[in-house]
C-alpha positions as CSV (number, residue, x, y, z in Angstrom):
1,X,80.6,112.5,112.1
2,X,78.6,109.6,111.7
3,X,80.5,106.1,112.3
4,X,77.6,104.3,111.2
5,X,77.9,101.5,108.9
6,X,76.7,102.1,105.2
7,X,75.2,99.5,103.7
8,X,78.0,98.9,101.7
9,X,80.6,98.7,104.7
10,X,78.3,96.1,106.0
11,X,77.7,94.2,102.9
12,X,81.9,94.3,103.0
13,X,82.0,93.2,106.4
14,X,79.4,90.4,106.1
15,X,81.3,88.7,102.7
16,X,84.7,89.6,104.6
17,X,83.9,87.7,107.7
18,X,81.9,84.2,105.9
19,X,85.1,84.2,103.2
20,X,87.6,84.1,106.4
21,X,85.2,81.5,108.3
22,X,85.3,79.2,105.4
23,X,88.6,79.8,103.7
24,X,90.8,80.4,106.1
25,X,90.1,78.2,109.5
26,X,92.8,79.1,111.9
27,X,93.7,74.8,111.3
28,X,95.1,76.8,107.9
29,X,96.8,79.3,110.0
30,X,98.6,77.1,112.0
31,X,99.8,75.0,109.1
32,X,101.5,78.6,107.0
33,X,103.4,79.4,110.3
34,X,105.0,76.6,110.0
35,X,105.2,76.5,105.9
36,X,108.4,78.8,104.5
37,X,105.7,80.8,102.2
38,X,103.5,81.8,104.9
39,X,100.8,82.3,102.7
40,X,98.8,80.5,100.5
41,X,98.7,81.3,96.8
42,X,95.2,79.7,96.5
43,X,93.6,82.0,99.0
44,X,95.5,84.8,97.8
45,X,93.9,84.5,94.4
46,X,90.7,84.0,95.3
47,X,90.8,87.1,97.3
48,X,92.5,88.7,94.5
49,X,88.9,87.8,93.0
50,X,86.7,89.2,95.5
51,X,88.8,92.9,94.9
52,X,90.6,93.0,97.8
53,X,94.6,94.1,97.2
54,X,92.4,96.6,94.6
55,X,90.2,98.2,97.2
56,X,91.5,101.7,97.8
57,X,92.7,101.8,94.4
58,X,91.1,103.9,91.9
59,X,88.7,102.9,89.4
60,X,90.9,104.2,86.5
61,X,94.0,101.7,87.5
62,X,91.5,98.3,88.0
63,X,91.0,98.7,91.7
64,X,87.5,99.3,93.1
65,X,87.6,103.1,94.4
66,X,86.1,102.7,97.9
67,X,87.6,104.9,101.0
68,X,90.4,104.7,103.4
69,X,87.2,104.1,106.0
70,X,85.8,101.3,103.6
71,X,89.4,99.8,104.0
72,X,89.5,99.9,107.9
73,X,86.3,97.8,107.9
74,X,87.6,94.8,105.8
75,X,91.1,95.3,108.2
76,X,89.2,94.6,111.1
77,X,87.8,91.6,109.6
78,X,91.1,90.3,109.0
79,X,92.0,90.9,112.2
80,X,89.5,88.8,113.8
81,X,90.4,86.1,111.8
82,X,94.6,86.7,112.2
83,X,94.6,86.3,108.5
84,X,98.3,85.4,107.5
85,X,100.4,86.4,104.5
86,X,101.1,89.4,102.3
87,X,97.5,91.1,101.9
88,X,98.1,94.0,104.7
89,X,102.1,94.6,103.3
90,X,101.0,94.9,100.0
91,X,97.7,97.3,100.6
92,X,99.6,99.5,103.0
93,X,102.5,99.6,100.5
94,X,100.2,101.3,97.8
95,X,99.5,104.2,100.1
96,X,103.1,105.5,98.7
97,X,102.4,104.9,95.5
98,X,99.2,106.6,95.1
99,X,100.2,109.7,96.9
100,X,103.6,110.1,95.2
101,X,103.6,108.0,92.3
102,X,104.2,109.6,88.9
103,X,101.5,108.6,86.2
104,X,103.5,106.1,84.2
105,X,104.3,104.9,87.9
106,X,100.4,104.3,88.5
107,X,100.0,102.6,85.5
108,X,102.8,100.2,85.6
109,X,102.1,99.3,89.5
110,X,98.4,99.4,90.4
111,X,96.3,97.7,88.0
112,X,98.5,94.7,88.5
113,X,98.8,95.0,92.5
114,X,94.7,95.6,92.3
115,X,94.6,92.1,90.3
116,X,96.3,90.4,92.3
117,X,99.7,89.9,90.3
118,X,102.1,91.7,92.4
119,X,103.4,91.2,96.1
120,X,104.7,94.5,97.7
121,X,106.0,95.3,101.2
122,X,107.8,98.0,102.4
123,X,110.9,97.9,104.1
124,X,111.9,101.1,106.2
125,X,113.1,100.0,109.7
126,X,117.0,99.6,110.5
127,X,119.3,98.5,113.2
128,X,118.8,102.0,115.1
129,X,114.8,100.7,116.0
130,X,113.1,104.0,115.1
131,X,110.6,105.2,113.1
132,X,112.6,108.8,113.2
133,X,114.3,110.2,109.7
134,X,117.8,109.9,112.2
135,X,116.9,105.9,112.1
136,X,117.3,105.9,107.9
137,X,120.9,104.8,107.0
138,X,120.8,102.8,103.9
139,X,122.5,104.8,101.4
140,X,121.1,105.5,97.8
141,X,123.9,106.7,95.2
142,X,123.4,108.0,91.6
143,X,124.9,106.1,88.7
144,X,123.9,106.7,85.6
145,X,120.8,106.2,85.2
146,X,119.9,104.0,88.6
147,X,120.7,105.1,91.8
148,X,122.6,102.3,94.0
149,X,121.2,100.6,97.3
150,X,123.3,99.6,100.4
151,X,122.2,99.2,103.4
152,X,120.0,96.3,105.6
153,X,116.5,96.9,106.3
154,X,115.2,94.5,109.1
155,X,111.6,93.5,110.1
156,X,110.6,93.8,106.5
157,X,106.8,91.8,106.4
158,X,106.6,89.0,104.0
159,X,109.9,90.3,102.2
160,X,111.0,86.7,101.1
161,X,107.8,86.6,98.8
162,X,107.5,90.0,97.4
163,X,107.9,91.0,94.0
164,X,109.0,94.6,94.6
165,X,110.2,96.8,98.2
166,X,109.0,99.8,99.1
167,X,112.8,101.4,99.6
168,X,113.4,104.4,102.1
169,X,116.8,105.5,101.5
170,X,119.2,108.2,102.9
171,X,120.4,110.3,99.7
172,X,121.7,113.2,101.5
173,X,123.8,113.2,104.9
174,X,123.4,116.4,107.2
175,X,120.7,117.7,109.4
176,X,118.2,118.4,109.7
177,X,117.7,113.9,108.6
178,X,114.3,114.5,107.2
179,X,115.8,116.7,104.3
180,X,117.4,113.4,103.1
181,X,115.1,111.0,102.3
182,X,114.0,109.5,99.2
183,X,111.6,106.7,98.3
184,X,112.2,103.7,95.5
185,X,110.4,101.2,94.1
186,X,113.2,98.1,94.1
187,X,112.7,94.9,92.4
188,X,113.3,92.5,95.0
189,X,114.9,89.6,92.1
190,X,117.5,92.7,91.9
191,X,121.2,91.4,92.1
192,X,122.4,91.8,95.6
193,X,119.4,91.5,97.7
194,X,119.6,89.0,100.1
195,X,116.1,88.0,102.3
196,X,116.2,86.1,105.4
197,X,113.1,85.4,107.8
198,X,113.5,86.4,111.5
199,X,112.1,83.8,113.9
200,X,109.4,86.2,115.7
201,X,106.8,84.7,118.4
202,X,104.3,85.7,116.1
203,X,105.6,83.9,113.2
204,X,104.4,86.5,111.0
205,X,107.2,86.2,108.4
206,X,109.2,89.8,108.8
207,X,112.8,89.1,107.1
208,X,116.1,91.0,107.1
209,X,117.0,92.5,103.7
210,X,120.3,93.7,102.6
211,X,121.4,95.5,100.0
212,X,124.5,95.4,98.5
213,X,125.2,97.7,95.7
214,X,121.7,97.3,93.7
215,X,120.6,99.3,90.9
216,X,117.3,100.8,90.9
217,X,116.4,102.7,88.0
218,X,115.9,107.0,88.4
219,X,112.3,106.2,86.6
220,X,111.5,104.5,89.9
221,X,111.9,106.9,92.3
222,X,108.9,108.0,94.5
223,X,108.1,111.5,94.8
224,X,111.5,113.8,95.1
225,X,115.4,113.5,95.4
226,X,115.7,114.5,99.0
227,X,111.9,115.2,99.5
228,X,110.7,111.7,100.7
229,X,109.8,112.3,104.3
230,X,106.5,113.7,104.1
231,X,105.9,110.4,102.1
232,X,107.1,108.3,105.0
233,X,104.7,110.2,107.4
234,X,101.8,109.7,105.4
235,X,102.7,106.2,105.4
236,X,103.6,105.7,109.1
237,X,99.9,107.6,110.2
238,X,97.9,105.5,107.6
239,X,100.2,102.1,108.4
240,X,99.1,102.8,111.8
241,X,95.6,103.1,111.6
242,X,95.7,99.7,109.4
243,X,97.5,97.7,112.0
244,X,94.9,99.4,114.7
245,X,91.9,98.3,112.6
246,X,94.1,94.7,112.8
247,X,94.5,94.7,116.2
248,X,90.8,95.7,117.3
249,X,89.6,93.0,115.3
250,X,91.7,90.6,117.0
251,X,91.0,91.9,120.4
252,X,87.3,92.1,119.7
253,X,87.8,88.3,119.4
254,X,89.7,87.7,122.6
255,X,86.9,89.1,124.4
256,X,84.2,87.3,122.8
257,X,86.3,84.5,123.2
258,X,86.7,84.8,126.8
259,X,83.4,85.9,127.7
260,X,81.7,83.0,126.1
261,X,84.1,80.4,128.2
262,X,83.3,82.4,131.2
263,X,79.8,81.0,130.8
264,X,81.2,77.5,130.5
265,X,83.4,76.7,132.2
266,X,82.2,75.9,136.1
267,X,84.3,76.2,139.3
268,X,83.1,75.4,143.0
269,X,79.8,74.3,141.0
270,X,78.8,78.5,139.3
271,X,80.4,79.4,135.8
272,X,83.5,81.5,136.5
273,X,81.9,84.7,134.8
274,X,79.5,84.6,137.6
275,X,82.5,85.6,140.2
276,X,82.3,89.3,140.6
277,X,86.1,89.7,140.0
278,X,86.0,88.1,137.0
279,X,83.1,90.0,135.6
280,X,85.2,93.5,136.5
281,X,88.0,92.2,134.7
282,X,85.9,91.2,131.5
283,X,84.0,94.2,131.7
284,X,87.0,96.1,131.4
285,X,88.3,94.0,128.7
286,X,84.6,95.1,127.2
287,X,85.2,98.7,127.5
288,X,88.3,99.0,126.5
289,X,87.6,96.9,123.3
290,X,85.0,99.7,122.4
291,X,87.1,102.9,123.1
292,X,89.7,101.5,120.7
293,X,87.0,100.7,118.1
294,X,86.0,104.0,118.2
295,X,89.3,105.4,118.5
296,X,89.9,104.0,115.3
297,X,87.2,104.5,113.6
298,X,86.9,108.1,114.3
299,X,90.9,108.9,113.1
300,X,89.8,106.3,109.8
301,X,86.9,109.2,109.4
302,X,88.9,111.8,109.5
303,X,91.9,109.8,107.0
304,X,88.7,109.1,104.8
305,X,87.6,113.2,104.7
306,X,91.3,114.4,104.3
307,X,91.3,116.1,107.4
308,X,94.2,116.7,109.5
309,X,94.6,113.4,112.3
310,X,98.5,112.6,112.6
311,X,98.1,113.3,116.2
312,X,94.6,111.2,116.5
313,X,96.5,108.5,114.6
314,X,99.2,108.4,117.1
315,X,96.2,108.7,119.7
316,X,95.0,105.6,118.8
317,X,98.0,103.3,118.4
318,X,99.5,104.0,121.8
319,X,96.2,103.4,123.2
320,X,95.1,100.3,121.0
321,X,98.7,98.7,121.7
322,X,98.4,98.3,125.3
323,X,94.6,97.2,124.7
324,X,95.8,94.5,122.9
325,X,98.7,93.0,124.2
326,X,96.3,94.1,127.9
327,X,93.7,92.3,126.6
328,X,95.3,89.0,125.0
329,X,97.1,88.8,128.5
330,X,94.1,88.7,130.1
331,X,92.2,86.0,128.0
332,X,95.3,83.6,128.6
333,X,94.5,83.9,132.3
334,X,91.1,83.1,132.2
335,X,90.8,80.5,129.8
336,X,93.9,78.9,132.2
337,X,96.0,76.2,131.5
338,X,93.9,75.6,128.2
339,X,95.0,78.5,126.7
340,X,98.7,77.5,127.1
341,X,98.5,74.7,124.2
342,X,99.3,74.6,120.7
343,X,96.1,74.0,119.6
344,X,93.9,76.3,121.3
345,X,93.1,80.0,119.2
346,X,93.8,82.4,122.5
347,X,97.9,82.1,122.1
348,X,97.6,83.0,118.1
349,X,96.1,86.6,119.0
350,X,98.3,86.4,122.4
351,X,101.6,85.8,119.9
352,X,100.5,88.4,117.7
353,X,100.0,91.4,120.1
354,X,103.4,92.2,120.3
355,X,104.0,92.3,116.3
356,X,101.1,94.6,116.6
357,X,102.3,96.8,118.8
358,X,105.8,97.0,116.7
359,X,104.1,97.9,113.3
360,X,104.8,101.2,112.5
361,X,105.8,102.6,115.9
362,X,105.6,101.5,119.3
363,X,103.5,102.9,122.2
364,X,106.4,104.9,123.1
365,X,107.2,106.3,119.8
366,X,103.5,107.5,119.6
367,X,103.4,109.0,122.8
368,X,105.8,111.2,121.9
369,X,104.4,112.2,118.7
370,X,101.0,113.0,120.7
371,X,103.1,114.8,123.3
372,X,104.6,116.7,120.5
373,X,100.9,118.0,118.8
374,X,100.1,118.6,122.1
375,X,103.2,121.3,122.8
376,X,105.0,119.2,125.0
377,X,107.7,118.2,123.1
């Protein structure tokens, strides 16, 4: 295993980073929390341009065919940068797509999501708060030739803008739940869906949508009647190595962040990072900032050879979750009363830890898939 940059994944990394300095100053970040888009359509298409809602996507449907690792190296780009908007909904909303999608399903939906035409987010938590088949009861009927959506799906990223949902549905009651479960691709300007943004400290966008008796056509089913799980699982392990790739960018920054001030700022006439305490505390910001990087680079390997890592995915989120919302505690207390305004970068990664931690499972809710690989559960 070699977790080496190719040149490639630096040239990525390099154009990532200088395109996210100069087009999207956190001054711009500020100003779409506050806006009712939350994105901007301008920045969207020039990074449209530069490939990026294409990158995993084969060569054969427009996109630009480079690896699930490739991928984790532009995420932790945007992570540093806390890039708003629907990029990350709609990237992580192919992943069902390309592993389930029929051919006429590819060809309909990929070339335009890798050229930037489509919005796409996937909406699969409910009122019950888990990430567990038993948490999936929005009901899918067949009717002719659609099946029929109720149900409300809450947290749904960036929901209000997108141009189709990723659905998961309940066809089939009775246990066990996972033997009920089946994916659809729903237009969202389908009669009887109903978007509405959740105020979240992040600001991040996630809505509640509700579904009240809308058709989706059979053709755009994903994958199996009843068979959907294993699609859901996929998507929960690679989801979760996104948002980790996210969040380690972002927490790389904290520390950076905070270890630069350290240097600056002077108390009782020495720079605080010269105060042994402090330096413990930074240095274990340090290390812990590297395990996750590794952490998730090593389980974005594994993604990127097909090799077995649901329990090194799980691994990693538990552990990068705490890191991050550990970590953004930490550079709030010792930038000090500075890092309490508006205006100041700390409380936009601060804000954000918790969304991270939320995405596609908890700390908790990974814990106990670890404890489970492990023969514990």
């Amino acid at each position: 295993m070699d977790l080496r940059f190719t040149e490639a994944q630096e040239i990525l990394r390099k154009m990532a980073r200088d395109f996210l300095a100069t087009e999207c100053p956190k001054t711009l970040v500020r100003e779409l929390e506050q806006s009712d888009k939350g994105y901007s359509p301008e920045l969207w298409k020039k990074m449209s341009e530069l490939g990026w809602m294409g990158l995993i996507i084969p060569e054969e449907y427009d996109g630009m065919g480079y690896s699930f690792q490739d991928l984790t190296v532009l995420m932790e780009e945007i992570g540093r940068n806390i890039l708003p908007g629907p990029l990350v909904p709609t990237i992580i909303s192919t992943f069902p797509i390309l592993e389930a999608g029929t051919e006429d399903q590819k060809k309909e939906f990929l070339p335009k999501i890798a050229q930037g035409k489509l919005i796409l987010t996937t909406a699969l938590l409910e009122a019950d708060g888990t990430f567990n088949a038993s948490g999936i009861a929005t009901k899918a009927t067949p009717k002719g030739d659609d099946f029929v959506i109720n149900g409300t799906k809450l947290f749904v990223e960036m929901a209000h803008v997108a141009d189709y949902l990723i659905c998961v549905t309940r066809t089939k009651d009775g246990s066990p739940a996972e033997k009920g479960i089946t994916l659809f691709i729903a237009d969202n300007k389908s009669p009887g869906i109903r978007c509405e943004v959740i105020p979240t400290m992040a600001a991040d966008k996630e809505c509640e949508v509700r579904f009240e008796s809308v058709a989706v056509p059979k053709k755009n089913m994903l994958g199996k009647l009843d068979g959907g799980w294993p699609i859901v699982e996929t998507l929960l392990r690679k989801g979760s190595i996104v948002k980790c790739a996210e969040s380690v960018g972002a927490l790389q920054t904290c520390v950076e962040m905070t270890v630069a001030y350290s240097k600056e700022r002077v108390q009782y006439d020495r720079p605080i990072g010269a105060f042994q305490a402090l330096q413990h505390i930074m240095a274990d910001m340090w290390t812990a900032m590297e395990t996750s990087r590794y952490l998730v680079y090593e389980v974005a390997w594994m993604e990127s050879e097909g090799l077995p890592c649901a329990k090194e995915a799980s691994m990693a989120k538990a552990y990068v979750n705490e890191v991050y919302k550990n970590v953004s505690k930490w550079a709030v207390r010792l930038h000090g009363g500075i890092a309490t305004s508006y205006d100041h970068d700390i409380p936009l990664y601060y804000r954000r830890s918790k969304a991270a931690d939320s995405a596609f499972g908890g700390t908790d809710f990974h814990r106990e898939l670890v404890a489970q690989k492990i023969g514990l559960a």
